[in-house]
Backbone as CSV, one residue per row, in Angstrom:
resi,resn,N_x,N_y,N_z,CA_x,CA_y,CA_z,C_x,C_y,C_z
1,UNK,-219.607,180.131,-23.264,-220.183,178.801,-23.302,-219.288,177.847,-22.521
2,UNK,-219.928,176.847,-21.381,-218.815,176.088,-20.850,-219.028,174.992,-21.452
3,UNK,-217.989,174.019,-21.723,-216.921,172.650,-22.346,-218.387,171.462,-21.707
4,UNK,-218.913,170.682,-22.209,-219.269,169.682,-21.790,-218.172,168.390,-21.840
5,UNK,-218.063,168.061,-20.053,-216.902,167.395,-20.124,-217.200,165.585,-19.914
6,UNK,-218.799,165.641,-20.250,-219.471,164.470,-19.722,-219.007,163.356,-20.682
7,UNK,-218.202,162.289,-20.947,-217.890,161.487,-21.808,-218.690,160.950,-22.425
8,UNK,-220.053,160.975,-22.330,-221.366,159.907,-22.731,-221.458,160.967,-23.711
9,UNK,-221.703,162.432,-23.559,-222.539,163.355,-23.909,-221.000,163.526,-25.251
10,UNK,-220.205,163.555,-24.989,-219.118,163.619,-26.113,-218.947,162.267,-27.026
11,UNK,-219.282,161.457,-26.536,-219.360,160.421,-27.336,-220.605,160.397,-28.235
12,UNK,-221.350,160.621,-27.893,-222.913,160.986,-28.362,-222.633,161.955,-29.644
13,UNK,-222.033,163.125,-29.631,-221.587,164.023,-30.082,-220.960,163.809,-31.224
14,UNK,-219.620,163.064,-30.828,-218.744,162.823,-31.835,-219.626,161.589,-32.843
15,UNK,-220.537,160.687,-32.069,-221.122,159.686,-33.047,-222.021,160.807,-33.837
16,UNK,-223.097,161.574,-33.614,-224.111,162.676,-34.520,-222.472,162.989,-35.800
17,UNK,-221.629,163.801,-35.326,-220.693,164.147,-36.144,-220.086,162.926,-37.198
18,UNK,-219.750,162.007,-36.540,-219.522,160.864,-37.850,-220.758,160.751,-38.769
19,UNK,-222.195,160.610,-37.965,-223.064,160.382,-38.854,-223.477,161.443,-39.781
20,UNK,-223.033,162.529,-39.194,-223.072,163.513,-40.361,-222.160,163.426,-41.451
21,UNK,-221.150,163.083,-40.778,-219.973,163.040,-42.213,-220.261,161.755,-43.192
22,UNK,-220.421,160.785,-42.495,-221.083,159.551,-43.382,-222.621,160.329,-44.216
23,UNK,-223.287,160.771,-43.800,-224.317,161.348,-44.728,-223.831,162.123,-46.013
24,UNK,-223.006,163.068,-45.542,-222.735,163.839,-46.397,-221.646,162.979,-47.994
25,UNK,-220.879,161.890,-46.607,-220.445,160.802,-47.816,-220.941,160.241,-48.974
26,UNK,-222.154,159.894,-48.313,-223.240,158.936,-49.202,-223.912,159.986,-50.245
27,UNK,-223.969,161.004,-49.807,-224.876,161.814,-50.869,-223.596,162.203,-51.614
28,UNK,-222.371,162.685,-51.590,-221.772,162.672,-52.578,-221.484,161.810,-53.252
29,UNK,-221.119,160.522,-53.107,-221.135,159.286,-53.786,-222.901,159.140,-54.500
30,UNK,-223.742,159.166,-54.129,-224.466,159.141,-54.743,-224.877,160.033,-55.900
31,UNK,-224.722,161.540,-55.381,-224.473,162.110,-56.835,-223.327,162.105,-58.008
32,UNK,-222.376,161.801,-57.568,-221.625,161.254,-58.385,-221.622,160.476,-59.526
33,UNK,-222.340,159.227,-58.600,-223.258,158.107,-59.177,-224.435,158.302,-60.333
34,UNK,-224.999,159.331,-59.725,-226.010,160.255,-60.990,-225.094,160.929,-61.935
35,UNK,-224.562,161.553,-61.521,-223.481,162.337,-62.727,-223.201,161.259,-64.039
36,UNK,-222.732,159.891,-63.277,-221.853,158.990,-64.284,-223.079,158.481,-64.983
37,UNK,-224.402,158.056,-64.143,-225.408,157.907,-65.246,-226.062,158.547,-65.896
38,UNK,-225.846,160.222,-65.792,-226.272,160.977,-66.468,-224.918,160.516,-68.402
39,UNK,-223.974,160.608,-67.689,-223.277,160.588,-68.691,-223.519,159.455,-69.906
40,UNK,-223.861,158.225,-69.083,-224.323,156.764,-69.910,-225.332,157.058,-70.418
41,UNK,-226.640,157.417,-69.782,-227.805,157.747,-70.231,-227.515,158.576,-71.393
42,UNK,-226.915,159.757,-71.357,-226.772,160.596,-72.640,-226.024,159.380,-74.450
43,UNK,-225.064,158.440,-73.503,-224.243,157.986,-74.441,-225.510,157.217,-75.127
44,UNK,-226.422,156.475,-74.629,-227.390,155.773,-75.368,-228.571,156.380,-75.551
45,UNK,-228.901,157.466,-75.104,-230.076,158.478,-75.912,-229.504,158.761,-76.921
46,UNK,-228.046,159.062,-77.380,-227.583,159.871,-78.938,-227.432,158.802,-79.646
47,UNK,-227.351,157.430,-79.040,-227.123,156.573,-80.250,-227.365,156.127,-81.149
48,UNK,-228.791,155.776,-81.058,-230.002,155.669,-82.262,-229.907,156.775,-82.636
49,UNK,-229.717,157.803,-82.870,-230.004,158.600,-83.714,-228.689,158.768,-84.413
50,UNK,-227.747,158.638,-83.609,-226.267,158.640,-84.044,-226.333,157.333,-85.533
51,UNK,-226.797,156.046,-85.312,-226.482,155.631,-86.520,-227.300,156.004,-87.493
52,UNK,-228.692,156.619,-87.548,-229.283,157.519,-88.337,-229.016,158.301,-89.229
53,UNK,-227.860,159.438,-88.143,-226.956,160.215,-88.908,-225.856,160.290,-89.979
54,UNK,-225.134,159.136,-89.394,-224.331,158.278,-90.223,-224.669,158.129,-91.635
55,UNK,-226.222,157.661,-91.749,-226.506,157.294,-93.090,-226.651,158.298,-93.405
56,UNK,-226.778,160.099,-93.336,-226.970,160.776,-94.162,-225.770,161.769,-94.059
57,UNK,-224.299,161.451,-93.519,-223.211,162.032,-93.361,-223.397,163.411,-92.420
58,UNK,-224.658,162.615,-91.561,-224.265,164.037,-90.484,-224.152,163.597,-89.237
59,UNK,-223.719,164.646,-88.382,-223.266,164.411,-86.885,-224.572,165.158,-85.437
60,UNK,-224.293,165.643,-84.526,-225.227,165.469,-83.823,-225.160,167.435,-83.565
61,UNK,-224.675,167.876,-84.383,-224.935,169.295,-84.415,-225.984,169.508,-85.854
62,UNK,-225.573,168.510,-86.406,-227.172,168.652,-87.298,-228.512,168.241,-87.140
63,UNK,-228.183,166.839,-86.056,-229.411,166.956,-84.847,-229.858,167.613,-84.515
64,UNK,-229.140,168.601,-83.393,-229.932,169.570,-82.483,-230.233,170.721,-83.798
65,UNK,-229.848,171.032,-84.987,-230.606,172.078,-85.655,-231.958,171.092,-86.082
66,UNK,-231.474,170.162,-86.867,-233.497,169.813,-87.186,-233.981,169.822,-85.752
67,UNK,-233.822,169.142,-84.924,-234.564,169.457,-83.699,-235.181,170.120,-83.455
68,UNK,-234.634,171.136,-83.298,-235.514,172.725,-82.836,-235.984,173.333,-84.165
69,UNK,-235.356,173.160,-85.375,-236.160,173.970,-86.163,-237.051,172.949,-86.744
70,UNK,-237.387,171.935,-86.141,-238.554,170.879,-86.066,-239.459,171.633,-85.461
71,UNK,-239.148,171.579,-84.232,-239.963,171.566,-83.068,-240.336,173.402,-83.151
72,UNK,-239.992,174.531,-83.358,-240.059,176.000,-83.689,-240.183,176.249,-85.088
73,UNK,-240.954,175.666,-85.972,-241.127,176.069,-87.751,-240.861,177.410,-87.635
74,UNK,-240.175,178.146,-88.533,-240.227,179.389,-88.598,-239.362,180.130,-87.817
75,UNK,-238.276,179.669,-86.960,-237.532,180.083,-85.923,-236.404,181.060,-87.140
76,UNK,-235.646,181.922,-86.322,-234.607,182.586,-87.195,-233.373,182.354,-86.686
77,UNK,-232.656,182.437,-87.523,-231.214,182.086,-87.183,-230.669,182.808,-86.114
78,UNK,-230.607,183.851,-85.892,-230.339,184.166,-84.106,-231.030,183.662,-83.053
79,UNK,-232.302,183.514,-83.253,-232.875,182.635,-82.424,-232.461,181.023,-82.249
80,UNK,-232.055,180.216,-83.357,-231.234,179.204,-83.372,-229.837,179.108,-82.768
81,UNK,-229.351,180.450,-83.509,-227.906,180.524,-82.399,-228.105,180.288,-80.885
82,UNK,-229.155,181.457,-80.195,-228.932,181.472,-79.038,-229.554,180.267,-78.465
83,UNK,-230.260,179.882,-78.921,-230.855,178.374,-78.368,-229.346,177.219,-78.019
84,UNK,-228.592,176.782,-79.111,-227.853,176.055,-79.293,-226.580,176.857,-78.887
85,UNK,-225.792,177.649,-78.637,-224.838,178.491,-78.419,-223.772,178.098,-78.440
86,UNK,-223.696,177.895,-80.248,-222.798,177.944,-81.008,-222.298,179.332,-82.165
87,UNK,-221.216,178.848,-82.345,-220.702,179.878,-83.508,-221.511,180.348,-84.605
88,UNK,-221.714,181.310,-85.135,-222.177,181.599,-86.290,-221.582,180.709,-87.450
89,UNK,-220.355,181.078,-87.651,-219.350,179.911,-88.640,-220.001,178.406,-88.296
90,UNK,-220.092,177.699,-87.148,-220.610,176.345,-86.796,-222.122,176.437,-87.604
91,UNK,-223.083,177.110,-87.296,-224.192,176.831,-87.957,-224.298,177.339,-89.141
92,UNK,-223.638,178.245,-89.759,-223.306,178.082,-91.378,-223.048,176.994,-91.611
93,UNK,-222.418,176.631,-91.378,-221.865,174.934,-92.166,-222.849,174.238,-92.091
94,UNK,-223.397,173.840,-90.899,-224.457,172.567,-90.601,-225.779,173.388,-91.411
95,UNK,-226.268,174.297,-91.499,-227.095,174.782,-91.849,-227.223,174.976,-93.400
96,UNK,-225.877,175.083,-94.219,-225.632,175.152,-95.395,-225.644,173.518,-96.217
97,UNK,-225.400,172.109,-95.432,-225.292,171.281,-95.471,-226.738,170.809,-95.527
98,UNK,-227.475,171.104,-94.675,-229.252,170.995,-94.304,-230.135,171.056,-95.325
99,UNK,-229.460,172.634,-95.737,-230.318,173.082,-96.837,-229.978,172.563,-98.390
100,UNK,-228.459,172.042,-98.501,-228.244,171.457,-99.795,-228.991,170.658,-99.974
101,UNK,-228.828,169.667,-99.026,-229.441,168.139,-98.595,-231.378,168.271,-98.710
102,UNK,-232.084,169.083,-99.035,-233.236,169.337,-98.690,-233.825,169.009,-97.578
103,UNK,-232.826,169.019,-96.228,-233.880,168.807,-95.216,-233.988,170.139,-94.192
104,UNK,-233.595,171.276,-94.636,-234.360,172.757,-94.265,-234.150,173.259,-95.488
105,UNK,-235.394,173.973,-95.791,-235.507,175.707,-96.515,-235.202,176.817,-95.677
106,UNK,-234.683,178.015,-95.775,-235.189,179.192,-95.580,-236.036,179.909,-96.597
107,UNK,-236.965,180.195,-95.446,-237.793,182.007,-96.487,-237.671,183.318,-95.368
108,UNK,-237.741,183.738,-96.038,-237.500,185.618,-96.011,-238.848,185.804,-95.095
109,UNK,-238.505,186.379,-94.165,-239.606,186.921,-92.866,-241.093,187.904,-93.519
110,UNK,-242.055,187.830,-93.437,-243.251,188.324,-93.983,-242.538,190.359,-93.568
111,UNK,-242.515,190.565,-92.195,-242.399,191.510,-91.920,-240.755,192.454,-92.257
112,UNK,-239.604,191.487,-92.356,-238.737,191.967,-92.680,-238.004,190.977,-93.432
113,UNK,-237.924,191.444,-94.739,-237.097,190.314,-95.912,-235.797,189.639,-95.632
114,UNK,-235.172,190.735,-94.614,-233.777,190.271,-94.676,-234.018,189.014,-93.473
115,UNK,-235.052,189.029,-92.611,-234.792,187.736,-91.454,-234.575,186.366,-92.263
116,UNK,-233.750,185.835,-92.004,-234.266,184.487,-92.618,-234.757,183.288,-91.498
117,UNK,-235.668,182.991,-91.810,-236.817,181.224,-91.145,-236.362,180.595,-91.518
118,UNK,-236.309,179.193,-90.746,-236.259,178.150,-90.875,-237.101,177.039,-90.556
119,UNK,-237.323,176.335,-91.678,-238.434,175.479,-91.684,-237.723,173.982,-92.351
120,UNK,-238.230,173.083,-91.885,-237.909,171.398,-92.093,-238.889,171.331,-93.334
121,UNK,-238.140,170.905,-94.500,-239.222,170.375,-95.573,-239.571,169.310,-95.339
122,UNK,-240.433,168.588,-96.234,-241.185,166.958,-96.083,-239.893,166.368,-95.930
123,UNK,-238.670,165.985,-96.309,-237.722,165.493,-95.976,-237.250,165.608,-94.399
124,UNK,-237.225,167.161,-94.119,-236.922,167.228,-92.634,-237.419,166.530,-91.523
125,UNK,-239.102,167.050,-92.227,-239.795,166.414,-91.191,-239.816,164.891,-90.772
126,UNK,-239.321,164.213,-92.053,-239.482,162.602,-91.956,-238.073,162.090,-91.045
127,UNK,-237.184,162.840,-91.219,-235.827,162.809,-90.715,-236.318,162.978,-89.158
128,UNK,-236.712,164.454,-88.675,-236.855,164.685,-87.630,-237.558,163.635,-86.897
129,UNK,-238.768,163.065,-87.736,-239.541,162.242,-86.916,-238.359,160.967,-86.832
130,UNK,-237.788,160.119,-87.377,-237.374,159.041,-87.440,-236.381,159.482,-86.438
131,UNK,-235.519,160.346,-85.934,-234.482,160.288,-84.845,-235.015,160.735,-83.778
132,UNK,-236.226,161.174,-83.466,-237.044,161.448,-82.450,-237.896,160.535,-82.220
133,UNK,-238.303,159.247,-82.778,-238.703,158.124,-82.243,-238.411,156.855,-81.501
134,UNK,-236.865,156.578,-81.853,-236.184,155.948,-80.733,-235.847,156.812,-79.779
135,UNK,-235.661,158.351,-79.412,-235.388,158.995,-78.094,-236.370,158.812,-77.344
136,UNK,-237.810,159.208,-77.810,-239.147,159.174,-77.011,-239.340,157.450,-76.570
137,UNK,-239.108,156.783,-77.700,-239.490,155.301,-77.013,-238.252,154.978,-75.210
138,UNK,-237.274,155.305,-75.536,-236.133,155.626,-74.893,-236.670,156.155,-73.133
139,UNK,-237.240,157.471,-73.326,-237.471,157.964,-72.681,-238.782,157.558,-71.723
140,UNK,-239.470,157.110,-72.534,-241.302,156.610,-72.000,-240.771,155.117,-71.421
141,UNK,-239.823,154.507,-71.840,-239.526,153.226,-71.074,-238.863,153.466,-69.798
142,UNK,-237.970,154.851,-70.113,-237.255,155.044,-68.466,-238.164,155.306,-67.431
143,UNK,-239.072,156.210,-68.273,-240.053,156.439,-67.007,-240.991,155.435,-66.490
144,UNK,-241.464,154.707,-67.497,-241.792,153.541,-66.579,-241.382,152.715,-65.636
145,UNK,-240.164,152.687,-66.155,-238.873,151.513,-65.238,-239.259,151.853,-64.058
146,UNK,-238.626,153.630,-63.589,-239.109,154.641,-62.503,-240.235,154.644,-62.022
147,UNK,-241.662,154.204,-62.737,-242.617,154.281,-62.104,-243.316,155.662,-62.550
148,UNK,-244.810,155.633,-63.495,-245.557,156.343,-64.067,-244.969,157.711,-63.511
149,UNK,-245.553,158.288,-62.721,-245.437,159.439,-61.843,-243.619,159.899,-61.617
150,UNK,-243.068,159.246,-62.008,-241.656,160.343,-62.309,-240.981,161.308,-63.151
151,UNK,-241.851,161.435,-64.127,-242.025,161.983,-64.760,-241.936,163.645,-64.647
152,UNK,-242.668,164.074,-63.746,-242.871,165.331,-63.078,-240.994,165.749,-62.569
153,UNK,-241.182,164.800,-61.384,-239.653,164.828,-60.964,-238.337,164.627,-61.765
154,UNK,-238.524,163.581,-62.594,-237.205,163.753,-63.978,-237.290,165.021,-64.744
155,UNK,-238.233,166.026,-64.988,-238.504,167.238,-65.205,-237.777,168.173,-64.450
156,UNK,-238.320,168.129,-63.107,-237.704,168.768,-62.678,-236.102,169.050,-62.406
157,UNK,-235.928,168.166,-61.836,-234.381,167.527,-61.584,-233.700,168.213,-63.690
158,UNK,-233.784,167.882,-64.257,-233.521,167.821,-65.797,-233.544,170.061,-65.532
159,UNK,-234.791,170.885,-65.606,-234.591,171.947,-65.123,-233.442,172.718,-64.493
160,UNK,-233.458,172.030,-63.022,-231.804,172.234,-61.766,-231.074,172.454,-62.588
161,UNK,-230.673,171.125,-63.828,-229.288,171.072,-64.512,-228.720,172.910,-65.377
162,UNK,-230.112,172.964,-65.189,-229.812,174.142,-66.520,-229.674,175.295,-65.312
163,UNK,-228.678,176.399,-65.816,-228.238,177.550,-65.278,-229.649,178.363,-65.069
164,UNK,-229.887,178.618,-63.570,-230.903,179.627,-62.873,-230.995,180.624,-64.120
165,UNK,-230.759,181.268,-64.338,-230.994,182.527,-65.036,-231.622,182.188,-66.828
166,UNK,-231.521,180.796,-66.746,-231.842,180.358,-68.028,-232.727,179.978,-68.332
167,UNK,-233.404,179.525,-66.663,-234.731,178.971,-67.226,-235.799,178.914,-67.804
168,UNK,-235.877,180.224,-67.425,-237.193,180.839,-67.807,-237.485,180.775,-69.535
169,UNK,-236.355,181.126,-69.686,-235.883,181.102,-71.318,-236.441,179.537,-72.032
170,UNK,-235.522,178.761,-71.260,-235.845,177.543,-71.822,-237.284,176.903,-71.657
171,UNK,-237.983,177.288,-70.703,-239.445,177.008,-70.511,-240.018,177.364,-71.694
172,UNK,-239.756,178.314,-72.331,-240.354,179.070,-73.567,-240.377,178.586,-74.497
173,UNK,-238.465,177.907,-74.665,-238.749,176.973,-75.874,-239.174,175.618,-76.004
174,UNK,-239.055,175.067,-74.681,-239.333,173.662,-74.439,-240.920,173.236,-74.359
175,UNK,-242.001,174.199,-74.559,-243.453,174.631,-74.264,-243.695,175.644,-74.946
176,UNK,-243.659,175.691,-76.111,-243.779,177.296,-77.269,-245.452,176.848,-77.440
């Protein structure tokens, strides 16, 4: 390959090359920028529910169990583990705490006694609903802010976050 030694044509060159590096600037600063509001956004989606919790001496690992065993009646405790992927010891506790408190039962699996289900009693459910109503109001206002139709795309984008190999998984539970 021979040297283009034309000064216009190198100047030309070297400007495409700055503007590439300035691009590549801006989009890292800009995701960045998403990162840090991902982080804020999270701090005030948990909050309402955070002082919720408070009043019934729990924290936000007893959240995400009513959550899902809201949202999956009947789910089993390995299936809870792997959803949340935590310790066995971790969801003993929160789970033993749940069930004192009457806001889960277990019963014994129709097909095999030893599974144990988990299900939200009338307590759960009232719980579940009340910390899942400031998130959704939360959420239906962002998307408006954004404009009806972002919705699709905050989906998606929200998807990316989660590890390729996971998705599929999580489609399952997020749409049962």
């Amino acid at each position: 390959m021979i040297a283009n030694t034309d000064p216009e044509v190198t100047f030309a060159m070297d400007a495409q090359a700055d503007q590439n590096a300035l691009e590549r600037k801006v989009s890292r600063d800009a995701v960045i920028e998403l990162i840090e509001l991902l982080y804020f956004g999270y701090r005030d989606f948990t909050s309402d529910p955070d002082v919720l919790l408070l009043d019934f001496g729990f924290g936000r690992a007893h959240h995400r169990v009513v959550h899902f065993v809201g949202r999956n009646p009947g789910i089993s405790v390995a299936e809870l583990l792997d959803i949340l992927r935590i310790t066995k010891q971790s969801l003993a506790r929160v789970l033993k705490e749940l069930v004192e408190r009457g806001i889960i039962e277990q019963r014994s699996g129709d097909a095999d006694r030893r599974r144990r289900l988990l299900h939200l009693t009338e307590d759960g459910v009232s719980l579940h609903e009340r910390l899942m109503q400031p998130q959704i109001e939360r959420v239906q206002a962002a998307i408006r802010h954004a404009g009806g139709d972002a919705a699709p795309v905050f989906q998606q984008v929200l998807y990316g976050l989660i590890n390729e190999e996971e998705r599929h998984r999580v489609e399952q539970v997020v749409a049962p």
